[in-house]
C-alpha positions in Angstrom: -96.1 -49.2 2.9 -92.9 -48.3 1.6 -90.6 -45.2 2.4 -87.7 -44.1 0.2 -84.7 -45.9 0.1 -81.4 -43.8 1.1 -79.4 -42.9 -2.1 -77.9 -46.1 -3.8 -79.8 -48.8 -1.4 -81.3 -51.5 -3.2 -83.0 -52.6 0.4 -86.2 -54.1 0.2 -87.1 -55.4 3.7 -90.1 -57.9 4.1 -91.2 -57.6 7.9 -93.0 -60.8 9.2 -95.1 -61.2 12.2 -96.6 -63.8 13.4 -100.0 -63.6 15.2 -102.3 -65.7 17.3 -104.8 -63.4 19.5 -102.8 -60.7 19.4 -105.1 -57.7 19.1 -104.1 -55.8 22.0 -100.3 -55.6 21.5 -100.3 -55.7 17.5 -101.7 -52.1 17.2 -98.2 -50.1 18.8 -96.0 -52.5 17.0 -97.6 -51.2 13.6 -97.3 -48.3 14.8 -93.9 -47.9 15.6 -93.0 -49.6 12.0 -92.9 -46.4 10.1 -90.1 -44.2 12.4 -88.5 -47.7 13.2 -88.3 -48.5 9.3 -87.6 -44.6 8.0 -85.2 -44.1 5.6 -85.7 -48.2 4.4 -88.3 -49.6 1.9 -90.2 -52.1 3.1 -93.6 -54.2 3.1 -95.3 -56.4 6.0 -97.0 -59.4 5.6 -98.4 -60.7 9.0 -99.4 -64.6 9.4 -102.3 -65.1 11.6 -102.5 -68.1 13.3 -106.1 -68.9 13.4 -107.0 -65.9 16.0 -110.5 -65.5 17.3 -110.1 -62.0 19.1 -110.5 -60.5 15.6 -106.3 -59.9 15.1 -106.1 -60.2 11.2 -109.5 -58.2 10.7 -107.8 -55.6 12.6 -104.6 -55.8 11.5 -105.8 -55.3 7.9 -107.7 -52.3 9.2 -104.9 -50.6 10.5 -102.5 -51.1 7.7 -104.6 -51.8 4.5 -101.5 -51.9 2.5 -100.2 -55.2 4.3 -100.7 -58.9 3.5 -102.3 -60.8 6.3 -101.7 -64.9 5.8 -104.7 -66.6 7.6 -103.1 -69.8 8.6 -106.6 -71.5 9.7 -103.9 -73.4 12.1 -101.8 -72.5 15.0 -99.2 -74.6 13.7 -96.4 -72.9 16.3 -93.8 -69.7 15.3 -92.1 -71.2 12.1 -94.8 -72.6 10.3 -95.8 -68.7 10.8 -92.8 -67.4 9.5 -92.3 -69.6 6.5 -96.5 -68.9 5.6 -95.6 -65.2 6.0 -92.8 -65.1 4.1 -93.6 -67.4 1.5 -96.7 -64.8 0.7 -94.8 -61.9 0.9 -93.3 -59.6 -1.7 -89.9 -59.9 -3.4 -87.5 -58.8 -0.7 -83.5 -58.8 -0.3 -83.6 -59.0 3.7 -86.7 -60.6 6.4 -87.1 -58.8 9.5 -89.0 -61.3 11.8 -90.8 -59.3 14.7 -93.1 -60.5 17.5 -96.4 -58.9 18.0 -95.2 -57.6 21.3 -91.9 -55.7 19.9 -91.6 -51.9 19.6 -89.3 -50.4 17.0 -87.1 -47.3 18.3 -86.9 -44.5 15.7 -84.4 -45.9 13.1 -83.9 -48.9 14.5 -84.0 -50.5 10.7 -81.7 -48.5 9.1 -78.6 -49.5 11.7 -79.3 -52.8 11.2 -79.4 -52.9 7.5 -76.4 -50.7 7.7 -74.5 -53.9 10.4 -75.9 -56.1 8.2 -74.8 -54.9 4.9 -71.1 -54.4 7.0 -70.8 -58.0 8.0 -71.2 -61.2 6.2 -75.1 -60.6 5.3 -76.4 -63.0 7.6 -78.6 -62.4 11.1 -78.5 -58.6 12.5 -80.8 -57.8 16.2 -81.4 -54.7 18.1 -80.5 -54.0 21.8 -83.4 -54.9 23.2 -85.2 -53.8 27.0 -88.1 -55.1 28.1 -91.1 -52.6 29.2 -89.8 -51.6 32.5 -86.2 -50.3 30.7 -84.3 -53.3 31.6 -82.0 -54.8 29.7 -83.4 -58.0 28.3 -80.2 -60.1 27.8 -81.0 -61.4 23.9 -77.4 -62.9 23.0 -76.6 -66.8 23.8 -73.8 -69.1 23.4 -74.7 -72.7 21.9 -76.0 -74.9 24.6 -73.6 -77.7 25.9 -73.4 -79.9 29.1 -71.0 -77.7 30.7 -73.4 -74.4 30.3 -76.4 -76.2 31.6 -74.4 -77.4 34.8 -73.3 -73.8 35.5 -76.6 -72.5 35.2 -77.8 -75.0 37.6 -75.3 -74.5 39.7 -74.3 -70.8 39.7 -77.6 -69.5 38.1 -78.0 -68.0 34.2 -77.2 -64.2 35.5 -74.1 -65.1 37.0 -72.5 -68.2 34.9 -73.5 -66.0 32.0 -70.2 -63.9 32.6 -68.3 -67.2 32.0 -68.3 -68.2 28.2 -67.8 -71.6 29.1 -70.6 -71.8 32.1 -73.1 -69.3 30.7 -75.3 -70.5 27.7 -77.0 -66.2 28.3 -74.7 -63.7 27.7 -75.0 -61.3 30.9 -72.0 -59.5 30.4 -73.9 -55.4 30.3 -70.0 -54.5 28.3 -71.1 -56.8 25.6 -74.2 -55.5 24.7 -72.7 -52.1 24.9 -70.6 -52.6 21.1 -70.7 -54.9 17.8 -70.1 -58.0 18.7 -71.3 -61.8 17.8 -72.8 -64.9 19.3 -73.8 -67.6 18.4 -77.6 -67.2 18.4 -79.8 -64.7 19.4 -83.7 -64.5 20.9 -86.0 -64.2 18.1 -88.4 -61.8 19.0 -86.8 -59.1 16.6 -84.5 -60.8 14.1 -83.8 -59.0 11.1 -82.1 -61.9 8.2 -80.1 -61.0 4.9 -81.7 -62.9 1.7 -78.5 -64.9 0.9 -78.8 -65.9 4.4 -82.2 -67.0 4.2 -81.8 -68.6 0.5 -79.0 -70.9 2.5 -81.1 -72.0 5.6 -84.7 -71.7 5.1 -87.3 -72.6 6.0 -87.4 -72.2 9.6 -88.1 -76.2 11.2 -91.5 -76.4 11.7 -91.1 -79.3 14.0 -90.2 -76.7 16.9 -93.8 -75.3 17.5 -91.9 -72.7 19.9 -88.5 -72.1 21.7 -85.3 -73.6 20.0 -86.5 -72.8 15.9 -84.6 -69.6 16.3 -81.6 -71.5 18.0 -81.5 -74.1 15.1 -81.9 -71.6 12.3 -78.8 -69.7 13.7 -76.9 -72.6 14.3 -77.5 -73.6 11.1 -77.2 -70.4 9.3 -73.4 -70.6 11.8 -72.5 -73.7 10.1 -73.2 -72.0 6.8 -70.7 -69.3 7.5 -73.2 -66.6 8.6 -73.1 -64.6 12.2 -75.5 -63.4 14.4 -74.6 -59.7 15.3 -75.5 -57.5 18.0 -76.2 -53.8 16.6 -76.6 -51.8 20.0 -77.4 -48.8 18.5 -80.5 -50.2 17.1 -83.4 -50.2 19.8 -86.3 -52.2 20.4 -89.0 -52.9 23.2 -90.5 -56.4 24.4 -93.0 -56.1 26.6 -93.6 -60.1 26.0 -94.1 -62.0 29.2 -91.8 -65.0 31.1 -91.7 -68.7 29.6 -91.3 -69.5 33.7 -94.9 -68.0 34.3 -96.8 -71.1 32.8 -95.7 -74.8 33.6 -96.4 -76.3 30.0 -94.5 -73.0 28.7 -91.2 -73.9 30.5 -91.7 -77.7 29.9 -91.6 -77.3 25.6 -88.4 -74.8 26.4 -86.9 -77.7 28.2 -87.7 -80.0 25.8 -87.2 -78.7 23.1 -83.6 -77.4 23.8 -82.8 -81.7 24.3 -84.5 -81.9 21.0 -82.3 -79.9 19.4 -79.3 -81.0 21.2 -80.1 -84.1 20.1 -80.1 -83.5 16.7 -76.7 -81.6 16.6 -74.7 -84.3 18.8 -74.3 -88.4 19.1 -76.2 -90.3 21.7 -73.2 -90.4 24.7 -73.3 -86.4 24.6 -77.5 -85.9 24.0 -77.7 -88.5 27.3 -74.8 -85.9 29.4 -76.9 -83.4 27.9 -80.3 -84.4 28.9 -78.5 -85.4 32.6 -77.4 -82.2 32.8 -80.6 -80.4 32.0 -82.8 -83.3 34.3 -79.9 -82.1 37.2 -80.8 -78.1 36.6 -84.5 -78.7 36.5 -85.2 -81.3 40.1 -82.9 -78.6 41.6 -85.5 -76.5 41.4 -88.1 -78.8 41.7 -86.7 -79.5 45.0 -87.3 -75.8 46.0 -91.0 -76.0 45.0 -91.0 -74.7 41.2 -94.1 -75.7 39.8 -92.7 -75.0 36.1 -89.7 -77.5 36.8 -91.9 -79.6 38.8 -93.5 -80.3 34.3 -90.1 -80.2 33.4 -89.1 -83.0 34.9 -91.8 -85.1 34.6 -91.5 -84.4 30.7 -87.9 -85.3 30.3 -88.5 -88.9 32.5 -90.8 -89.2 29.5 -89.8 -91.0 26.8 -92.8 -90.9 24.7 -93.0 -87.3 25.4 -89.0 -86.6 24.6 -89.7 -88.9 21.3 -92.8 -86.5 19.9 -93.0 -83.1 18.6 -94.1 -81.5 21.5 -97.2 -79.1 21.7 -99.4 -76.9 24.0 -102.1 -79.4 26.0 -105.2 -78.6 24.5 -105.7 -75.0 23.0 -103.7 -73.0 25.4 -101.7 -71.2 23.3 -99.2 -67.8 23.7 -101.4 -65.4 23.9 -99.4 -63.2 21.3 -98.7 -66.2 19.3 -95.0 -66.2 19.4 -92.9 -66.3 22.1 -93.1 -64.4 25.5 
């Protein structure tokens, strides 16, 4: 499970997945672990949310040296991560990883090497999707002003604004090291001091927004989030939009975390703002905005931790 160091590195990377039904895409993510990890030691430790396609029998088949966590809960993507990392060995960074993610050749090392260049705190990849595209990973903090120029504009082209894009679009950004100030978690890869200072992740986000509050957080603390382009990766994760009760906890959960950042006058512009974007395209027959906006005219529903109905859960168990 672990490959020798380069000379003088005292590295020791845990990598953390979180599972739930993930048998079909978990196999080519281990696989990709040992060129995407070479020259770095490492160990994995995978936290299986209470699977029943057979994911942590199969996991511990393919890689006998890992941990696997068997949650006996899906209790949502941080309650995951903390479970995972709580279990795993003594490590000086955490590379969090969806199931779904593919590791280029060296991809570790030129993050490690970022990291270990910056101020130790969040490091990600470049990042396409399965197709080759770019998958736009970077984000500015959310604010009422972002939210109405993606309504109004859309996310692709407000993104090119830094003060009406919450996604940054920009293709010459993602081309060189820069910062943000959060990034999409499906490949994450966080220096110890960093997580000493922030964790645990907040399990009260079962998904979307736990990655956005631990950055912001780990922001406050005097940590960045930095893009390393020359470190690859591939998602081959699906779209939040495809499944109404998907795109309903995004929405809701990005008030939620508004609303814990900011006073009441702003979290009300805010949730305005984001009840504006979502009957727009309501209006033009969006089914997945159509649950949006019936959950944020919801007090109860804004008041609760919000979950899944029933047991429909991400099929990969972390985000699309």
């Amino acid at each position: 499970m672990t490959t020798a160091p380069v000379p003088g590195s005292d590295d020791l990377v845990a990598v953390i997945v979180v599972t739930y039904n993930s048998a079909a895409v978990v196999p080519d993510l281990l696989d990709s672990l040992g060129p995407g990890l070479a020259g770095v030691r490492w160990h994995l430790t995978v936290a299986d949310n209470n699977s029943s396609d057979g994911t942590a029998g199969l996991v511990r088949r393919l890689m006998p040296d890992a941990r696997v966590v068997e949650t006996g809960r899906n209790g949502g993507y941080s309650a995951g991560i903390n479970a995972a990392v709580a279990a795993a060995e003594p490590f000086t960074a955490v590379f969090i990883l969806n199931p779904d993610i593919r590791l280029a050749p060296g991809c570790g090392r030129l993050l490690l090497d970022l990291l270990h260049r910056g101020d130790g705190g969040i490091v990600v990849p470049l990042v396409t999707m399965a197709d080759g595209t770019p998958e736009h990973t970077l984000r500015r903090e959310p604010t009422v002003l972002r939210t109405l120029g993606d309504a109004f504009l859309g996310a692709e082209r407000a993104g090119r604004f830094p003060l009406l894009g919450e996604t940054v679009t920009d293709p010459d950004t993602y081309g060189r090291e820069t910062s943000s100030d959060w990034a999409v978690g499906s490949a994450m890869l966080i220096g110890g001091r960093c997580w000493a200072a922030c964790a645990p992740w907040d399990e009260s986000f079962f998904l979307y927004s736990e990655e956005t509050d631990f950055a912001l957080r780990a922001r406050d603390a005097g940590f960045k989030t930095r893009l390393a382009p020359a470190a690859h990766a591939t998602h081959i994760g699906g779209d939040s939009r495809a499944a109404p009760w998907l795109w309903r906890l995004l929405t809701l959960n990005k008030v939620r975390l508004y609303r814990r950042r900011h006073g009441r006058p702003a979290t009300a512009a805010y949730w305005a703002a984001i009840l504006l974007r979502e009957l727009s395209r309501a209006a033009l027959g969006s089914p997945t905005s159509r649950a949006a906006v019936k959950g944020l005219l919801s007090p109860a529903t804004l008041r609760e931790v919000p979950g899944p109905p029933g047991d429909r859960r991400p099929a990969i168990g972390a985000r699309p």
